[in-house]
Structure formats: structure tokens, C-alpha cells
Jmol script that loads the backbone (N, CA, C; Angstrom):
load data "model"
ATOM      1  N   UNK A   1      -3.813  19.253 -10.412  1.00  0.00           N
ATOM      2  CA  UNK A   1      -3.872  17.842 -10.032  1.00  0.00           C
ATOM      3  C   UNK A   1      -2.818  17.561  -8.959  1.00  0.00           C
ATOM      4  N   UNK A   2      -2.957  16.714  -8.084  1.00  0.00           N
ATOM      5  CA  UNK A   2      -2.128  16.560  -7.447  1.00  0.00           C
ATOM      6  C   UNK A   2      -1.215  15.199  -7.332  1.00  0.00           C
ATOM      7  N   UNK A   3       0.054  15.143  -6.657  1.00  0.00           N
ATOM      8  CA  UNK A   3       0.850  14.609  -7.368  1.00  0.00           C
ATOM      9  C   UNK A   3       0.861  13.145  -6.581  1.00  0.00           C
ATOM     10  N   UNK A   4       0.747  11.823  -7.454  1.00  0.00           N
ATOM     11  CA  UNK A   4       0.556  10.258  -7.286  1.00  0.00           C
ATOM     12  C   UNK A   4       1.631  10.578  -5.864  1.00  0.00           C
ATOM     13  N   UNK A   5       0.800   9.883  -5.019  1.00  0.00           N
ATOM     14  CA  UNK A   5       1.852   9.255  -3.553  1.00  0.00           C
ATOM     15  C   UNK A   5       1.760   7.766  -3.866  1.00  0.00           C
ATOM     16  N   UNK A   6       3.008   7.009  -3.865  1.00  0.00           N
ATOM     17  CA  UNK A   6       3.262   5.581  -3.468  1.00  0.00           C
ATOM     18  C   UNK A   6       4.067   5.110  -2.408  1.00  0.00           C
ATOM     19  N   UNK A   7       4.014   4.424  -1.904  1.00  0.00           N
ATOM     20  CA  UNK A   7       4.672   3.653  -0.616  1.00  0.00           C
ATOM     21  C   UNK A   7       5.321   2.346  -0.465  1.00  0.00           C
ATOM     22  N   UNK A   8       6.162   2.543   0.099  1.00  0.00           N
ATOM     23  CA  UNK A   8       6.946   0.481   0.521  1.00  0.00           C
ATOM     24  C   UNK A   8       7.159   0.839   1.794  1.00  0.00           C
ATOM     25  N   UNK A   9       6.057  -0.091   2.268  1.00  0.00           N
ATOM     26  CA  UNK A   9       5.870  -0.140   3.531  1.00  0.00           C
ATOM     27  C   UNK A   9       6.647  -1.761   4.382  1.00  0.00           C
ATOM     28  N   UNK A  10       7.632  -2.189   4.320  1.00  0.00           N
ATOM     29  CA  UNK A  10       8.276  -3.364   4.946  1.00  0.00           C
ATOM     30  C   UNK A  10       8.430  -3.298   6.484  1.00  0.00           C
ATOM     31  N   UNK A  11       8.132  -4.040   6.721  1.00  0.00           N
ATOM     32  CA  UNK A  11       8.317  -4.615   8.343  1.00  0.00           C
ATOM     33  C   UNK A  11       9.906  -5.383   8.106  1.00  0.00           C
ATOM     34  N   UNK A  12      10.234  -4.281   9.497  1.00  0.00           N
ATOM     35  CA  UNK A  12      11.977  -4.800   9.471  1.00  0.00           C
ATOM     36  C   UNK A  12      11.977  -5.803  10.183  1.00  0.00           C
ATOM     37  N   UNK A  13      12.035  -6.783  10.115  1.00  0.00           N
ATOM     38  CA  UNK A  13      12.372  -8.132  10.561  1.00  0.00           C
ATOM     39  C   UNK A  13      13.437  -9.285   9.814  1.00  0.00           C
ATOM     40  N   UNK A  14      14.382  -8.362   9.478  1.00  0.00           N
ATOM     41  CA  UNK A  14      14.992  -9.056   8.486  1.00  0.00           C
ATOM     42  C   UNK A  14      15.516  -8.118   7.362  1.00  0.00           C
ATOM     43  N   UNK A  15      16.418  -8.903   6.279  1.00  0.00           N
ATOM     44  CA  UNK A  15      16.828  -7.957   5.441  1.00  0.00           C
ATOM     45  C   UNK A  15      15.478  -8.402   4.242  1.00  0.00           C
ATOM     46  N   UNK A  16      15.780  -7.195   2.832  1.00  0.00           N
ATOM     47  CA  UNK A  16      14.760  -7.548   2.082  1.00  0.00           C
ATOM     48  C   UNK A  16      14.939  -8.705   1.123  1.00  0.00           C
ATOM     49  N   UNK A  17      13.348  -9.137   0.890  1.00  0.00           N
ATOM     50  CA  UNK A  17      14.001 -10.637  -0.149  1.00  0.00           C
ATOM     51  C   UNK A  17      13.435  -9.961  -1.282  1.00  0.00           C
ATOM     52  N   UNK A  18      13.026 -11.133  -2.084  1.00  0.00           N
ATOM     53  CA  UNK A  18      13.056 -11.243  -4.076  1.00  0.00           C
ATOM     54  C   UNK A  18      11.494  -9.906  -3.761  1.00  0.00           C
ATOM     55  N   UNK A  19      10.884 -10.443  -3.150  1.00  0.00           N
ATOM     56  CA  UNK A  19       9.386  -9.563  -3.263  1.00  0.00           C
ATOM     57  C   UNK A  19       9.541  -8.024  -2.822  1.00  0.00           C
ATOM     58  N   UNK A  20       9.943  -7.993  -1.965  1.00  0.00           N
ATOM     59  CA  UNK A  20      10.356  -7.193  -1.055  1.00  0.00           C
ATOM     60  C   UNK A  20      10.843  -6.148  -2.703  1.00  0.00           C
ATOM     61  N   UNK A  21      11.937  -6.145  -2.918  1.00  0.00           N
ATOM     62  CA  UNK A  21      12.772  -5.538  -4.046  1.00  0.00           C
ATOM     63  C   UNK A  21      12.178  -5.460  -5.478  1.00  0.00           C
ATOM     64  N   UNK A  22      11.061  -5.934  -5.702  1.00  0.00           N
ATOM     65  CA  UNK A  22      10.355  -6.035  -6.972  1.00  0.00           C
ATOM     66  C   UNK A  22       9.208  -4.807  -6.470  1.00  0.00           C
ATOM     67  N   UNK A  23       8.691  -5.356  -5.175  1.00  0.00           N
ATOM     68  CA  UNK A  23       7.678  -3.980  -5.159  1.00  0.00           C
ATOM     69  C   UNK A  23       8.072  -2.855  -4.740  1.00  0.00           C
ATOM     70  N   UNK A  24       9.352  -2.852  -4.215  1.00  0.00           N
ATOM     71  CA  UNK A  24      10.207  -1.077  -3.708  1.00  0.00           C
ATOM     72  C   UNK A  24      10.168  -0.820  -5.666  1.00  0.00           C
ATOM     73  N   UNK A  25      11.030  -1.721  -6.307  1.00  0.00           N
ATOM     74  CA  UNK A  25      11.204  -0.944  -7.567  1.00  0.00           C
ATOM     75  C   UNK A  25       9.832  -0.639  -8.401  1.00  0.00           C
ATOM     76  N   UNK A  26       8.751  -1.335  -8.417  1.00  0.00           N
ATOM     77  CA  UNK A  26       7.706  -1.261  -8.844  1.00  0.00           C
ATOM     78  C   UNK A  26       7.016   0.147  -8.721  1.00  0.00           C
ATOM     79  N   UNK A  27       6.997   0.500  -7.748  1.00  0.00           N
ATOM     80  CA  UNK A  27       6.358   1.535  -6.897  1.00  0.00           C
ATOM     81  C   UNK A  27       7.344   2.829  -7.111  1.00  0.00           C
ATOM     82  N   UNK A  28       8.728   2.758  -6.799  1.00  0.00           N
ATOM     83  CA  UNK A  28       9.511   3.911  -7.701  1.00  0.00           C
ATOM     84  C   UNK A  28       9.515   4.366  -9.634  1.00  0.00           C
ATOM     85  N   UNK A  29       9.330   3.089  -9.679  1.00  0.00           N
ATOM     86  CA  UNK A  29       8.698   3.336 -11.521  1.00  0.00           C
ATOM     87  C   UNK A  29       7.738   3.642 -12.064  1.00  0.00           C
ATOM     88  N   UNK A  30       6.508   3.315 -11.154  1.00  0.00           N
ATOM     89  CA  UNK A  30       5.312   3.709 -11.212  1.00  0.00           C
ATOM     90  C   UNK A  30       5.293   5.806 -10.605  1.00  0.00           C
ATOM     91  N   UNK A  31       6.137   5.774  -9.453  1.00  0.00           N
ATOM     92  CA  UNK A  31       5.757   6.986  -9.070  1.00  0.00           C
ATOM     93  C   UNK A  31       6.400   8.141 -10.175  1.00  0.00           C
ATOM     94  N   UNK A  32       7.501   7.723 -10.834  1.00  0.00           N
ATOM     95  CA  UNK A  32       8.670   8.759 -11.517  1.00  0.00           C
ATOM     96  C   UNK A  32       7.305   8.605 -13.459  1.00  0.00           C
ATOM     97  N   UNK A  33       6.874   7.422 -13.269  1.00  0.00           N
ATOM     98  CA  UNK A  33       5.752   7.633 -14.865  1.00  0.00           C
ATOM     99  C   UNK A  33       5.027   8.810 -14.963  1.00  0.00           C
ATOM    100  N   UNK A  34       4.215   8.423 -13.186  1.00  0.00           N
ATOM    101  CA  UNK A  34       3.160   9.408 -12.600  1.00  0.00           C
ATOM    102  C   UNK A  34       3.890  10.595 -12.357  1.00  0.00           C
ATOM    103  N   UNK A  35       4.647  10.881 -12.687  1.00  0.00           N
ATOM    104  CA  UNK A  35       5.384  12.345 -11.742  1.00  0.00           C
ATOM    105  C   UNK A  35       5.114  12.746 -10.497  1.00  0.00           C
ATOM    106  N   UNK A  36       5.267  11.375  -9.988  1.00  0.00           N
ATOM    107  CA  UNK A  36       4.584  11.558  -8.122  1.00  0.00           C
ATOM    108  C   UNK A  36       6.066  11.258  -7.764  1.00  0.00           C
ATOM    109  N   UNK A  37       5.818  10.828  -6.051  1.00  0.00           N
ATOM    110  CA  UNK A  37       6.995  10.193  -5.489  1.00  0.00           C
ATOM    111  C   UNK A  37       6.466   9.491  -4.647  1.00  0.00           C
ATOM    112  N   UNK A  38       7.842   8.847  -4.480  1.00  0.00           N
ATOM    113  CA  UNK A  38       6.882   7.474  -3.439  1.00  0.00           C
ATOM    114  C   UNK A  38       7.744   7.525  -2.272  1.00  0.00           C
ATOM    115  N   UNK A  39       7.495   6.960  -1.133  1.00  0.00           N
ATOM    116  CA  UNK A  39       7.391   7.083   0.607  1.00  0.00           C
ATOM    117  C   UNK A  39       7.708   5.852   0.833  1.00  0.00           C
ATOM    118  N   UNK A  40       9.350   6.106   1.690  1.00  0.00           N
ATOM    119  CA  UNK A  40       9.203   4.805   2.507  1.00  0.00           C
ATOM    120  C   UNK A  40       8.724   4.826   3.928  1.00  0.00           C
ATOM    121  N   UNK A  41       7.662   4.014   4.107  1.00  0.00           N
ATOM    122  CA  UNK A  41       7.498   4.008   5.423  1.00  0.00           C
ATOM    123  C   UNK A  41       7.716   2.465   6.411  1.00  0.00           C
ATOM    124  N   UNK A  42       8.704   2.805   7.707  1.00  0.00           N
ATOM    125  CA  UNK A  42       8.820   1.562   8.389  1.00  0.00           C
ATOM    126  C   UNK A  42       7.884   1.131   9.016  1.00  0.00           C
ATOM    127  N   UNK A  43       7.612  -0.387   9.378  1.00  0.00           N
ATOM    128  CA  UNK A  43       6.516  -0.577  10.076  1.00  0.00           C
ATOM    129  C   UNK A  43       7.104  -1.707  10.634  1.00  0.00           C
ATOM    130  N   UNK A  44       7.341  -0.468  11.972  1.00  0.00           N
ATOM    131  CA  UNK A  44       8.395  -1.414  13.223  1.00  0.00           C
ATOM    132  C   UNK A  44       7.326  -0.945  14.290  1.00  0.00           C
ATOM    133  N   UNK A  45       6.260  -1.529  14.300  1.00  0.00           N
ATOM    134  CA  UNK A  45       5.777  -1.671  15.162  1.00  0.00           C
ATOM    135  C   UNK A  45       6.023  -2.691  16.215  1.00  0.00           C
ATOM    136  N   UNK A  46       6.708  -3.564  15.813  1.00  0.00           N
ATOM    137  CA  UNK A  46       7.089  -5.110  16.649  1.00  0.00           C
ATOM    138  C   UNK A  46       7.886  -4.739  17.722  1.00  0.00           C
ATOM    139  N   UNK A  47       8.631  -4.529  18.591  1.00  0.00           N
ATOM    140  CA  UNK A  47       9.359  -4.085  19.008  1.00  0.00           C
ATOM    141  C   UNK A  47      10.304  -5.366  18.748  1.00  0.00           C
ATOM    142  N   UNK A  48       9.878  -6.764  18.858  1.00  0.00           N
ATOM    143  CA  UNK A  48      10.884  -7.317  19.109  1.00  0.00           C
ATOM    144  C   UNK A  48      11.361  -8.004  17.894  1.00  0.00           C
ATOM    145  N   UNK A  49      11.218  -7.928  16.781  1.00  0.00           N
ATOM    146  CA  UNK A  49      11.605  -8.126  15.434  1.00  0.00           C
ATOM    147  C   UNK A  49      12.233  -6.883  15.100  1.00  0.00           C
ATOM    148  N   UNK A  50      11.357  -5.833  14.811  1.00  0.00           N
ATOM    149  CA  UNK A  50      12.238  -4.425  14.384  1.00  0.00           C
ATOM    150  C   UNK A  50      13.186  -3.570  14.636  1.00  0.00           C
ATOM    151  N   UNK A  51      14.163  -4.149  14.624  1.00  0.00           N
ATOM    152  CA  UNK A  51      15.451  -3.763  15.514  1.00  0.00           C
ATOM    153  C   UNK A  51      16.198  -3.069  14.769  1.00  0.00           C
ATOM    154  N   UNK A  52      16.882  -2.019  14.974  1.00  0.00           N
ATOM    155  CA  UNK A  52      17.786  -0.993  14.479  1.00  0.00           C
ATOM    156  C   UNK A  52      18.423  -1.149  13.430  1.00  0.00           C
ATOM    157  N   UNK A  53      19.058  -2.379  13.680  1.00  0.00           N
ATOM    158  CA  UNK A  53      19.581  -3.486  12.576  1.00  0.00           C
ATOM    159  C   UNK A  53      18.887  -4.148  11.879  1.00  0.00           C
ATOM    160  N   UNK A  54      18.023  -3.963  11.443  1.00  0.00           N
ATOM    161  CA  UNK A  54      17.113  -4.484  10.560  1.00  0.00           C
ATOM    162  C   UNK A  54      16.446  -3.471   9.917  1.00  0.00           C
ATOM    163  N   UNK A  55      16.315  -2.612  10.663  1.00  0.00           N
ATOM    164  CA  UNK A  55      15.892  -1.564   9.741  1.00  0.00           C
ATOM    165  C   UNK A  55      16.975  -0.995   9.047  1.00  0.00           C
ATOM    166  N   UNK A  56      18.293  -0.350   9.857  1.00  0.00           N
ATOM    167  CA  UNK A  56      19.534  -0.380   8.980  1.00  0.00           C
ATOM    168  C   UNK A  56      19.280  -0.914   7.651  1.00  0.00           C
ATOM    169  N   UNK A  57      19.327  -2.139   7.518  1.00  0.00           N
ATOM    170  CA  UNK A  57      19.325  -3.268   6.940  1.00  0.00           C
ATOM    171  C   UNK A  57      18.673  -2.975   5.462  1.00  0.00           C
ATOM    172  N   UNK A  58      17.085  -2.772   6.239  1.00  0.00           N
ATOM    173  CA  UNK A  58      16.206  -1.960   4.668  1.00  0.00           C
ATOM    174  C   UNK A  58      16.598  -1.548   4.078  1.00  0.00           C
ATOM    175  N   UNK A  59      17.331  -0.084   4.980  1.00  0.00           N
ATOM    176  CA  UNK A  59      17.646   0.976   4.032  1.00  0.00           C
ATOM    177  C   UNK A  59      18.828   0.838   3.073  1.00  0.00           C
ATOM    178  N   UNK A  60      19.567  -0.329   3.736  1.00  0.00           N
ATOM    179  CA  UNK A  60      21.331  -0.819   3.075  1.00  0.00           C
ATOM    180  C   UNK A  60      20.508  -1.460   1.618  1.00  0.00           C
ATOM    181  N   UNK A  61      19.844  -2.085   1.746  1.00  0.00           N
ATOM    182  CA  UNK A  61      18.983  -2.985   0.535  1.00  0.00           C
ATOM    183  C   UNK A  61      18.454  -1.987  -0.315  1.00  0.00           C
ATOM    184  N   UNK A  62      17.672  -1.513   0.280  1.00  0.00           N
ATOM    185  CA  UNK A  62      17.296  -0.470  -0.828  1.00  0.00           C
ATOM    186  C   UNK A  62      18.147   0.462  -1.662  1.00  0.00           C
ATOM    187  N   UNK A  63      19.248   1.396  -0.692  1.00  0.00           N
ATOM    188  CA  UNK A  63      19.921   2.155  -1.638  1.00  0.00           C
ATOM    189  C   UNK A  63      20.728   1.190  -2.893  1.00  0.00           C
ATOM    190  N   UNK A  64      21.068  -0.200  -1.817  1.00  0.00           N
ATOM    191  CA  UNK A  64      21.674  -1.116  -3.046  1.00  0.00           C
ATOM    192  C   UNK A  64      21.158  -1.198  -4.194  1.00  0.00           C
ATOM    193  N   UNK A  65      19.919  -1.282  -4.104  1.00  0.00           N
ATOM    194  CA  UNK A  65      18.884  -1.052  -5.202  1.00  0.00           C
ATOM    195  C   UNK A  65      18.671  -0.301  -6.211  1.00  0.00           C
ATOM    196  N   UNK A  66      19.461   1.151  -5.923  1.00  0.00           N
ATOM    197  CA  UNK A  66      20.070   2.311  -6.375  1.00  0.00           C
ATOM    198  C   UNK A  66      18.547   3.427  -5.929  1.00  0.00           C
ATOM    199  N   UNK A  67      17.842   2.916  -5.323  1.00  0.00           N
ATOM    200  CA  UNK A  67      16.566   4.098  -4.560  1.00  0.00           C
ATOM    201  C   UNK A  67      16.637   4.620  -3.597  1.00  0.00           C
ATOM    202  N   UNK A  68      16.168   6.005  -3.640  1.00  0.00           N
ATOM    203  CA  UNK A  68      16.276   6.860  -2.959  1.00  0.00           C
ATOM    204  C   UNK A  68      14.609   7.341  -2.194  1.00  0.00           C
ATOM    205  N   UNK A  69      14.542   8.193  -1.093  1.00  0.00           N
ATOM    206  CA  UNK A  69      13.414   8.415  -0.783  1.00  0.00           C
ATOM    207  C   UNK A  69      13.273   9.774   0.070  1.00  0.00           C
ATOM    208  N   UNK A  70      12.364  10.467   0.404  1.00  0.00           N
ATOM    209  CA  UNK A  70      11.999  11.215   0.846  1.00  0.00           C
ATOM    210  C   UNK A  70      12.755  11.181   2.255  1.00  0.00           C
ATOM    211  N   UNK A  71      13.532  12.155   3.158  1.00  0.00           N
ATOM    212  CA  UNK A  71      14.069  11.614   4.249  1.00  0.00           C
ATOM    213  C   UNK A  71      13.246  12.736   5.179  1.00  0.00           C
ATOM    214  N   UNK A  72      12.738  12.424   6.209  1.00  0.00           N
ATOM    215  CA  UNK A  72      13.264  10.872   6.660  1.00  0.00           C
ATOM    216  C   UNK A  72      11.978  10.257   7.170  1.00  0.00           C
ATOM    217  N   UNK A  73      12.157   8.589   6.367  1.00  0.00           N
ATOM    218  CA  UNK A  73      10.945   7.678   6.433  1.00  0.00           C
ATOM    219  C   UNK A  73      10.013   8.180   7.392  1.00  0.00           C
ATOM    220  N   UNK A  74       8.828   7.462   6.959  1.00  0.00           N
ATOM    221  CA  UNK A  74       7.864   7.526   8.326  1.00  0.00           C
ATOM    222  C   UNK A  74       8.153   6.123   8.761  1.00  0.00           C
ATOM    223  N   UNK A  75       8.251   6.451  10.178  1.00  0.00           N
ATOM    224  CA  UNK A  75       8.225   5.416  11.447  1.00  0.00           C
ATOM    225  C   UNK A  75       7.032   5.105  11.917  1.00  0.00           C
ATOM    226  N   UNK A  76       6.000   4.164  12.057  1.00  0.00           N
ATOM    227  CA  UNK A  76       4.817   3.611  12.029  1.00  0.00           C
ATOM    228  C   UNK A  76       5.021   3.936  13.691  1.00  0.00           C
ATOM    229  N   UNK A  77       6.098   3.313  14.065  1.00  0.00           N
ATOM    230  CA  UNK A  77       6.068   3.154  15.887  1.00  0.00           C
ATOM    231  C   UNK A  77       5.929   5.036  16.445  1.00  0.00           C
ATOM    232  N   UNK A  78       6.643   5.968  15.996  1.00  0.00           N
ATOM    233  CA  UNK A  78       6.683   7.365  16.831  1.00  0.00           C
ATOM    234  C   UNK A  78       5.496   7.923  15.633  1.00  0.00           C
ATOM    235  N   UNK A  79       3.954   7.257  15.582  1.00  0.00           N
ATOM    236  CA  UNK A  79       2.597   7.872  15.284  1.00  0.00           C
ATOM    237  C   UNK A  79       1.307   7.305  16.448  1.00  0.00           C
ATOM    238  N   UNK A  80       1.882   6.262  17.527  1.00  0.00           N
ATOM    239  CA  UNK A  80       1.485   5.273  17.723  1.00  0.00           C
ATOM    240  C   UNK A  80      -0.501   6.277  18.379  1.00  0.00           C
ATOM    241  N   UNK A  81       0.035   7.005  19.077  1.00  0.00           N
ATOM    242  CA  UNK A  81      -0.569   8.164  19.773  1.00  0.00           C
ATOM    243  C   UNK A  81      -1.911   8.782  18.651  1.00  0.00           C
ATOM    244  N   UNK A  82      -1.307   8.923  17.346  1.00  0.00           N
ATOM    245  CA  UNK A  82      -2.321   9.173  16.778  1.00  0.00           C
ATOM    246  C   UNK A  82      -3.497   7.853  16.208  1.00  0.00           C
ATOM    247  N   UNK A  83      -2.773   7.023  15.966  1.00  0.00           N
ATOM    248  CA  UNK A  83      -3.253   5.665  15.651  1.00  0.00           C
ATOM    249  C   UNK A  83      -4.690   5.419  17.170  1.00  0.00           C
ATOM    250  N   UNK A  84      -3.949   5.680  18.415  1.00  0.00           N
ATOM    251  CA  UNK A  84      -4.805   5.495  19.355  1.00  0.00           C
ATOM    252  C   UNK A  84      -6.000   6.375  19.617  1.00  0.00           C
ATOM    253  N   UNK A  85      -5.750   7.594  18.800  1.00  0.00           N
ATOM    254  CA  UNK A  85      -7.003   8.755  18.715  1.00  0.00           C
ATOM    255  C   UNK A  85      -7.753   7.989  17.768  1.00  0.00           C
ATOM    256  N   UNK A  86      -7.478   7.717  16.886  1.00  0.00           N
ATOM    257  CA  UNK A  86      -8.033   6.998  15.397  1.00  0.00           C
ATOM    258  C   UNK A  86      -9.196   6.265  16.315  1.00  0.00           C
ATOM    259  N   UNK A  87      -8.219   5.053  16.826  1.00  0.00           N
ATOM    260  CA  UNK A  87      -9.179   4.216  17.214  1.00  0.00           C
ATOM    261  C   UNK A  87     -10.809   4.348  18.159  1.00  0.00           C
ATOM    262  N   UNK A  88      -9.971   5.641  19.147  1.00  0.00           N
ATOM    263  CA  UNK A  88     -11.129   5.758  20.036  1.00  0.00           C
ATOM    264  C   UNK A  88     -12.504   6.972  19.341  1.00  0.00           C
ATOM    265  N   UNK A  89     -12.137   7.328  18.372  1.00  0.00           N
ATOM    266  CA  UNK A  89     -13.231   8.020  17.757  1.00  0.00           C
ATOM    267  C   UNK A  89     -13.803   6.803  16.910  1.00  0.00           C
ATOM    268  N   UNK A  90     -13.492   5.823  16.802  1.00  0.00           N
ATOM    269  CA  UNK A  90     -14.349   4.740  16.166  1.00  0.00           C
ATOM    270  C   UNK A  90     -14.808   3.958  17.158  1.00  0.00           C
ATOM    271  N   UNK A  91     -14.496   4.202  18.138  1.00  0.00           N
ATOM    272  CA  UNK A  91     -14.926   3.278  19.103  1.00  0.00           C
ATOM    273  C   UNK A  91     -15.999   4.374  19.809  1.00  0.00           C
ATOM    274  N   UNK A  92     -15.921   4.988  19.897  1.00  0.00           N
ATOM    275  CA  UNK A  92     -17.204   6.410  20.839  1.00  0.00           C
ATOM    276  C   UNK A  92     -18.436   6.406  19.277  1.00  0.00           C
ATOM    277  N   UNK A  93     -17.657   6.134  18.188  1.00  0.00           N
ATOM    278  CA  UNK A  93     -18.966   6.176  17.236  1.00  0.00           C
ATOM    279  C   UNK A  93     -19.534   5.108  16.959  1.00  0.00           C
ATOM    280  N   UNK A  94     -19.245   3.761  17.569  1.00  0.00           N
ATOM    281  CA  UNK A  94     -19.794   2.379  17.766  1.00  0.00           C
ATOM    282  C   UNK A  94     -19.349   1.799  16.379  1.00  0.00           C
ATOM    283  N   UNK A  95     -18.366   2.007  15.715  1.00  0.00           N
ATOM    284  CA  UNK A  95     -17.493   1.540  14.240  1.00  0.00           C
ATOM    285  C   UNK A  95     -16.591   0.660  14.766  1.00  0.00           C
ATOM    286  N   UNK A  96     -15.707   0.517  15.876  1.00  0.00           N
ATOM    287  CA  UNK A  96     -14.610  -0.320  16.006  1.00  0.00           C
ATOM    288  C   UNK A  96     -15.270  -1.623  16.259  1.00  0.00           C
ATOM    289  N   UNK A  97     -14.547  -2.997  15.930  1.00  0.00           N
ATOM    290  CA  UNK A  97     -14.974  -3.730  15.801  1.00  0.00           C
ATOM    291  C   UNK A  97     -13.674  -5.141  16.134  1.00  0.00           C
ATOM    292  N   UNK A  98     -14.044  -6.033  16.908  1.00  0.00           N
ATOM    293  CA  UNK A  98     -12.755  -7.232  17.378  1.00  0.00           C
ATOM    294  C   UNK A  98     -12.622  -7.763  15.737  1.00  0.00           C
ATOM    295  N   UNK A  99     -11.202  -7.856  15.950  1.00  0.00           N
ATOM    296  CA  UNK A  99     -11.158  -9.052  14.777  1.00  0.00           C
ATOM    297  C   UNK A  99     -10.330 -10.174  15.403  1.00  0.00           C
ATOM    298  N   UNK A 100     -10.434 -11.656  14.862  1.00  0.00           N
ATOM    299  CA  UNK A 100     -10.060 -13.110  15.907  1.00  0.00           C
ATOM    300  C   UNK A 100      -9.364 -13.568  14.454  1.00  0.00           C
TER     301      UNK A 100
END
end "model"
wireframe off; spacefill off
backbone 0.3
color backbone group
């Protein structure tokens, strides 16, 4: 069998609040039941919200938290390239679609 993956995926724009810290711990309790592990991944795609310092920031919150994670996070922004293959094979197979 293979082993439960979970994720906290936060957009750094800020430090973390009440939600933010209920579902990082949620998701580490759930993964250590499952004998999985769970993944932080950033999603600093913004450039102009997700700033160094804010992501800092996450990670200061979280270890406060006393959690630990797989190092080192996935960065949503240095995949961007594959994200853009993604898209254009859905788009050559007539699947991509606008959303408003």
C-alpha cells in the first residue's frame, strides 16, 4: 500500500491565522494516524503578495506550531513551466476551457 500524502498549501501573503493553523495541524495528525506524511507546499505564485518575508513568516508559524516537514517545500512559482505544458496539452486536446 502506499503511503497517505497530505498537504498545507498557504499562499504567503501574510503570516498564518486561526484557520490557517488548525488545518497545518489537522493534516499532520491525520498524516502520522495514516502513517503517511504530509507536504508543505508554497503557493507564491503572486509575485506581489508572496514575498520572502512572508513566506519566512509561514515557516516561523508553523515550526511555532512545533511542525515539521519534508525539506524543502514545494514552490508552486519554480514548476510554473510545467503547469504551462499541462495547460497546452489540454488546450491541443480541445479540454481547456475560460473561466470569468
Amino acid at each position: 500500500m502506499t503511503r497517505p500524502i497530505l498537504r498545507f498549501a498557504p499562499s504567503p501573503n501574510g503570516r498564518l491565522h486561526l484557520g490557517h493553523a488548525y488545518s497545518a495541524l489537522l493534516n499532520d495528525a491525520v498524516a502520522r494516524r495514516l502513517g503517511g506524511v504530509w507536504l508543505l507546499r508554497i503557493e507564491d505564485i503572486d509575485p506581489v503578495r508572496a514575498t520572502a518575508a512572508n513566506v519566512a513568516g509561514v515557516m516561523e508559524d508553523l515550526a511555532w506550531l512545533g511542525l515539521a516537514w519534508p525539506e524543502p517545500p514545494r514552490r508552486q512559482s519554480e514548476h510554473m513551466a510545467e503547469y504551462r505544458a499541462g495547460a497546452a496539452r489540454l488546450r491541443a486536446a480541445g479540454l481547456l476551457y475560460p473561466c470569468f
